[in-house]
N, C-alpha and C positions, 0 to 999 in steps of 0.2 A: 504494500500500500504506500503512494506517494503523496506529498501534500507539495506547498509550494517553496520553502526555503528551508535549509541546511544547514546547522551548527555541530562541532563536536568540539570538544576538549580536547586540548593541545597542549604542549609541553615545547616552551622558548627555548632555540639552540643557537650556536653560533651560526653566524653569514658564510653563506660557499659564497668563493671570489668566482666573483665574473671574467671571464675571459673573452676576446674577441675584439672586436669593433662595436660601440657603442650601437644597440639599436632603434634609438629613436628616430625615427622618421624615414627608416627602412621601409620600402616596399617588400611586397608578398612575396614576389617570388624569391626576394633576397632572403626572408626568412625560411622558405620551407627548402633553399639549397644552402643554408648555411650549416656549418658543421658541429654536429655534436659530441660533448663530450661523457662517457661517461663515471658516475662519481666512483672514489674509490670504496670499498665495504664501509669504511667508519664514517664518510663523509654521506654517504647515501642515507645512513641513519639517521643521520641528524638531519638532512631535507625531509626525510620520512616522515620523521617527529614533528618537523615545524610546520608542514601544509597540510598533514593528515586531514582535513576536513573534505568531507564528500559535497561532489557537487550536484547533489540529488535535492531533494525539497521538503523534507521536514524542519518546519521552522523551529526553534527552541523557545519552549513555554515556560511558564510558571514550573509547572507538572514536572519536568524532567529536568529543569536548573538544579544545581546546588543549593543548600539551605543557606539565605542570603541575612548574614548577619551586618552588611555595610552597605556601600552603596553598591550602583552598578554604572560601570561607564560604557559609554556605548562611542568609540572615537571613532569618527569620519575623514574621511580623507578623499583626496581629487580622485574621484571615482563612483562618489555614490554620495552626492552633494544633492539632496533632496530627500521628501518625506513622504513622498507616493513610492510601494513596492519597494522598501526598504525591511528586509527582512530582521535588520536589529533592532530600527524602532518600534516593527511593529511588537517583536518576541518582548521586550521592554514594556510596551506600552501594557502586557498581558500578566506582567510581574504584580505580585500584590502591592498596592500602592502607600504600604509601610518601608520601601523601597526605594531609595530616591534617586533617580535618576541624572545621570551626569555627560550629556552630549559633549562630546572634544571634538574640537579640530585644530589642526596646531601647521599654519603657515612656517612653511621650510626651505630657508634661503636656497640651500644646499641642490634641492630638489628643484625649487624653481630656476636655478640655475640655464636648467637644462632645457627650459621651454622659452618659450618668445615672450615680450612686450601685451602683444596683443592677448595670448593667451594666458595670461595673469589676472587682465583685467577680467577677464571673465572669471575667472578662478574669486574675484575677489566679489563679484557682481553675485556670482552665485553662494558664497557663504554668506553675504549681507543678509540675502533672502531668505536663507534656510534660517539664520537667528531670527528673524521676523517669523517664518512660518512656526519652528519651533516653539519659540515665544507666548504665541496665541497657544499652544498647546499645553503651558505649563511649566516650561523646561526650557529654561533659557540655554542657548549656546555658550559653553566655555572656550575663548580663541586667546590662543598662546602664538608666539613668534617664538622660533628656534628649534632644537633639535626635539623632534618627536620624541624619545625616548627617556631625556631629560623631561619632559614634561609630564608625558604621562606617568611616569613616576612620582612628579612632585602632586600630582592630580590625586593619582589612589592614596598617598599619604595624608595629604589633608581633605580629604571624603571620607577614611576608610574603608574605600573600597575591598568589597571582595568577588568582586568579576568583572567581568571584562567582556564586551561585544565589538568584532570589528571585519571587514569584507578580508575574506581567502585572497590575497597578495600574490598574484602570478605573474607580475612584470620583475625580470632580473635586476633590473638598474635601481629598484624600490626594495628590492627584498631583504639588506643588508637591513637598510631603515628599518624595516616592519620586525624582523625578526627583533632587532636590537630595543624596542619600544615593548615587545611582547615579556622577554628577559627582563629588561626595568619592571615591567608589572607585577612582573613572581615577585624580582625582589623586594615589594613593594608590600608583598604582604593580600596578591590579588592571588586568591585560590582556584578560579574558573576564567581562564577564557575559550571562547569560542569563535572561530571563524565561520560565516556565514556565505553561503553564493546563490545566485537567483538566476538557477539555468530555466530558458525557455520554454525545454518540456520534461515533462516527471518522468522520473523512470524508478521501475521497480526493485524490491528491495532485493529480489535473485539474481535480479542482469547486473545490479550493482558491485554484489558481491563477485559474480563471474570475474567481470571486467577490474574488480579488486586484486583477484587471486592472479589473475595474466598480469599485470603491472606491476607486482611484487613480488612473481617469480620469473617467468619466460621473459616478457621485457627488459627486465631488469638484468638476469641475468648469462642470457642466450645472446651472443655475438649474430648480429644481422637480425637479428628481430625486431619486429615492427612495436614503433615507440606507444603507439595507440592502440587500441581492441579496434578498431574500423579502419579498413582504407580507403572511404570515401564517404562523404556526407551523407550522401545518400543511405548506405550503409549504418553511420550513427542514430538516422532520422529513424530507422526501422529498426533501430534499438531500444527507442526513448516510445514513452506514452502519448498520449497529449497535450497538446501546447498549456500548459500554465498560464494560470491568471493570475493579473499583478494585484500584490497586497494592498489593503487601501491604507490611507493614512491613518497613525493613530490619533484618535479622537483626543487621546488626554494621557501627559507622560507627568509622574508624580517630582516634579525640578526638585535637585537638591536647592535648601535654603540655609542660608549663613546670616541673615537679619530677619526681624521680624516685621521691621517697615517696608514700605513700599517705597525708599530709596532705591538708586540704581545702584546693584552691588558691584562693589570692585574684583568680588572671586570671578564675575566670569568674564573680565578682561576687554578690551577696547579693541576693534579695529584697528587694523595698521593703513598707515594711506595709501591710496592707491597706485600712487607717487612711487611710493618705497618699495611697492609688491611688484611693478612695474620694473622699476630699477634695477630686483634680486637678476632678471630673465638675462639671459647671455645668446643665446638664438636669435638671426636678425626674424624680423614680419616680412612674411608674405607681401606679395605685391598689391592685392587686394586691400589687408589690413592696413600698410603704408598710404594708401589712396583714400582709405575713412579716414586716419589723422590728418590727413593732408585737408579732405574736405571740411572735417567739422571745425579745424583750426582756423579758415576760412570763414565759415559760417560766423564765427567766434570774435573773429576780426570785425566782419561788419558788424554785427550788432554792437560790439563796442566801439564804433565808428562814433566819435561825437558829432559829425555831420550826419551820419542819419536820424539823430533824434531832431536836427533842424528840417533834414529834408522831410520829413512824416510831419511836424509840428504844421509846418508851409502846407501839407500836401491839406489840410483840413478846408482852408480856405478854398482848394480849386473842389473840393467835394462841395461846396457850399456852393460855386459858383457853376457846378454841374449841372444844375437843376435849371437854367437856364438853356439847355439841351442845347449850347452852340459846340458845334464843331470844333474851333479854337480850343476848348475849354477840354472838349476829348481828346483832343492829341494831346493837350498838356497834361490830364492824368495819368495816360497811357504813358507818357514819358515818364513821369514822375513813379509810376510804379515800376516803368525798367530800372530807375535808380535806385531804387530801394528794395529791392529783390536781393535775397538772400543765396548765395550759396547752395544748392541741392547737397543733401547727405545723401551718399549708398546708404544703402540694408544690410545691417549687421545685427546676425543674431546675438540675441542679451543670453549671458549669463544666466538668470534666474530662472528659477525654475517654474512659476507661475506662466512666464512668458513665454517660455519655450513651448509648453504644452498647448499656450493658446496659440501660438504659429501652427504648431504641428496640425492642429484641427486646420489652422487656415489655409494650411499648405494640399492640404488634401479636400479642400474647397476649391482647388484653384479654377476646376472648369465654372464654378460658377461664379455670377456676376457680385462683385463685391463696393463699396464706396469707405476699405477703410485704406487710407492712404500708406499703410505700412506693407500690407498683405500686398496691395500694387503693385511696390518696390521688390517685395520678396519675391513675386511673379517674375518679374525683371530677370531675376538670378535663376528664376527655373526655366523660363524660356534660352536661358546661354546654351543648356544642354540636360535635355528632360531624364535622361538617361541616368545620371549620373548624379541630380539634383539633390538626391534627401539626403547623401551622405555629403557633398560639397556644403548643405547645408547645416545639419544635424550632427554630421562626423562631431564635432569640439560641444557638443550637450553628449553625443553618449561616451565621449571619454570624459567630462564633468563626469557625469553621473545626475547627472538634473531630467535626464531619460533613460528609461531604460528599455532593454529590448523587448520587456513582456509589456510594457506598457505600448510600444511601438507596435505591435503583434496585434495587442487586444483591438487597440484604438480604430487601427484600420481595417480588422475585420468588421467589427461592427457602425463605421462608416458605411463599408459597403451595404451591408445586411439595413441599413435606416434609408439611405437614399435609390437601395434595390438594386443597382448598379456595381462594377468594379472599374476602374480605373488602372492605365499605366503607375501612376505614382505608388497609388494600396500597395501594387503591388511589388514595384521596389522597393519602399520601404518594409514590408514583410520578408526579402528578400533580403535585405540588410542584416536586419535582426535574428533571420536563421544563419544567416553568415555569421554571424557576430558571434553568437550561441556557438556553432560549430569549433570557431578557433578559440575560444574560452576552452571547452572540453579537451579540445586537442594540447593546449598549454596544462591543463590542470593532470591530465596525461603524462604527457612527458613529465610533469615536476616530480610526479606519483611515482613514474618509474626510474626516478635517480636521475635523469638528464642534465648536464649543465650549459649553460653559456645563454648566449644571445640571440641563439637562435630558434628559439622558442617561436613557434610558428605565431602564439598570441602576441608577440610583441614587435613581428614586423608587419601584420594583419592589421593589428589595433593594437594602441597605447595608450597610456593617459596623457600624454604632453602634447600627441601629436593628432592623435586618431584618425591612422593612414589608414589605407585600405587597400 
């Protein structure tokens, strides 16, 4: 019997080094011919121990947690930056509400390093939101600047916490991090943690075990053996159940509280500017993204033009003298609003997660007639190449984590199934999302079965910094 998300208990080991060439922002096919290596006996244990979690779908409830004598934290990271179909918040939100609750997320130079300018700001657009969305739910957002590990340490100490919730870590270039923030938690005093993933379709508790037993003996340990239980997609698809439905949000998370007023407390930390989140990035922008700063700096210019608030103050009088219906009087308007025309911005998907979703609906509206000037714009960019659209679009929400693919899945079946119709787009982004799905399994795969390096097919497929495809 499968349900929709996956936790187990794990035990924090040290970081396998990474070898190879960095693979961020590798394409696919770089990844699935790049070379693997495999770990030695002692080293393989300790990957074994750190990812053990199944990427199947029972969520972790009240019912089967450890007896929770402190708090519980549930740390987030670029990847699952949102509270729709979040398996931790929801398993949390199910906790008895003597229970208190402690969302983390902790901004990391280190990590942002390694992405762009452009992709920060989203990174930062979308935590703003998620402490908003939280917020309304009870549980305010804890945000730390600095090393993950350092922090969440310093987090389960003054909570006392004794568990821990946080997404299955299959990107190499992050694993050292994750592992080493898992380790702080033991020694922290956190007795439970649990890795969680939210594959797209269930699969049952025998094929699990099957495909357990092949990845932790043949895989593992048979030269020329195949790294995954499938040689093709198609093959995995006719291993797995049905597509899963995304978790809804939790209604109501029990926030840890450190005052009894309704002061804003200092425990759960300020915002870093966007300035400075911006700054940490070392990857130049896109051409794309260079052409939005470009425009809105422009935009930005005129409006703080002190001659346009003369030319608009002036422009009242020729409205006044419009009415007059002389010809003279229209060309002069007409001129007077060429002057004062601002700039056009492109379309650039936001960060947040409220917004992304209501793109996504609009984006799959696109045959139909719309008058919101945003959804226009976004047409703009799926008219370049329809083909290609939802992930040119979407790609940097599902490595956020502000989307996910079962929400991607659901949304546009039941699109079709309301408006009775299917669509080119339904259908690529459904396509997306089984893509997506598939190289998540194939990475959580090889991790299972000892693999090292960079070549992890999920991380030249999709990443979180780049979310290539």
């Amino acid at each position: 019997m499968a349900s929709s998300a996956c936790c187990r208990s794990i035990a924090p080991t040290r970081a396998v080094a990474i070898r190879g060439r960095d693979a961020r922002g590798s394409r696919r096919r770089d990844a699935l011919s790049a070379p693997h290596r495999k770990l030695s006996p002692s080293r393989r244990g300790d990957a074994r121990r750190s990812v053990i979690a199944s990427s199947g779908s029972r969520p972790v409830v009240a019912a089967s947690a450890p007896t929770h004598t402190g708090a519980h934290i549930v740390w987030i990271r670029v990847g699952d930056l949102r509270v729709h179909d979040h398996p931790g918040l929801h398993a949390a939100s199910l906790l008895p509400p003597s229970v208190p609750i402690v969302p983390l997320f902790v901004f990391d130079p280190e990590e942002a390093a390694n992405t762009t300018p452009a992709f920060q700001r989203l990174v930062h657009e979308a935590v703003r939101e998620l402490r908003v969305a939280l917020r309304d739910r009870g549980a305010d957002l804890v945000v730390r600047v600095g090393s993950p590990a350092t922090h969440v340490e310093r987090i389960a100490k003054e909570t006392g916490a004794s568990s821990l919730s946080c997404r299955r870590e299959l990107e190499w270039s992050r694993m050292s991090t994750h592992r080493a923030a898992l380790a702080a938690a033991r020694g922290a005093g956190v007795e439970s943690i649990h890795e969680w993933s939210a594959p797209l379709r269930e699969c049952a508790d025998a094929v699990r075990a099957t495909e357990e037993a092949y990845l932790t003996t043949e895989a593992r340990n048979e030269r020329g053996a195949r790294v995954a239980p499938w040689a093709t997609e198609n093959e995995y698809i006719a291993a797995r159940g049905a597509v899963a439905p995304p978790l809804p949000p939790p209604q109501r998370l029990a926030g840890y509280k450190t005052r009894g007023s309704e002061l804003e407390d200092p425990f759960v930390g300020a915002m870093p500017e966007l300035d400075s989140t911006r700054a940490w990035a070392r990857l130049p922008d896109r051409e794309e993204d260079e052409r939005y700063d470009e425009a809105v700096a422009a935009a930005r210019a005129a409006l703080d033009d002190p001659e346009l608030a003369k030319r608009r103050k002036g422009r009242a009088r020729t409205d006044n003298a419009f009415v007059m219906f002389s010809e003279e009087r229209m060309l002069a308007l007409a001129a007077e609003e060429a002057e004062v025309s601002i700039p056009p911005v492109p379309f650039r998907m936001p960060g947040g997660e409220a917004e992304t979703l209501a793109n996504f609906a609009g984006f799959l509206d696109f045959y139909t007639a719309t008058s919101n000037k945003e959804f226009r714009k976004m047409y703009e960019r799926v008219l370049e190449n329809k083909l290609s659209a939802f992930f040119r679009l979407f790609g940097g929400s599902l490595a956020l984590g502000t989307l996910s693919p079962r929400t991607v899945y659901d949304v546009a079946m039941r699109w079709e199934a309301d408006s009775k119709r299917s669509t080119d787009l339904c259908a690529n982004a459904r396509n997306i999302a089984a893509a997506r799905d598939y190289q998540e399994a194939l990475a959580a795969a090889a991790v299972t079965a000892g693999v090292e390096g960079p070549g992890l097919p999920l991380v030249g497929a999709y990443n979180v910094t780049q979310g290539s495809l």
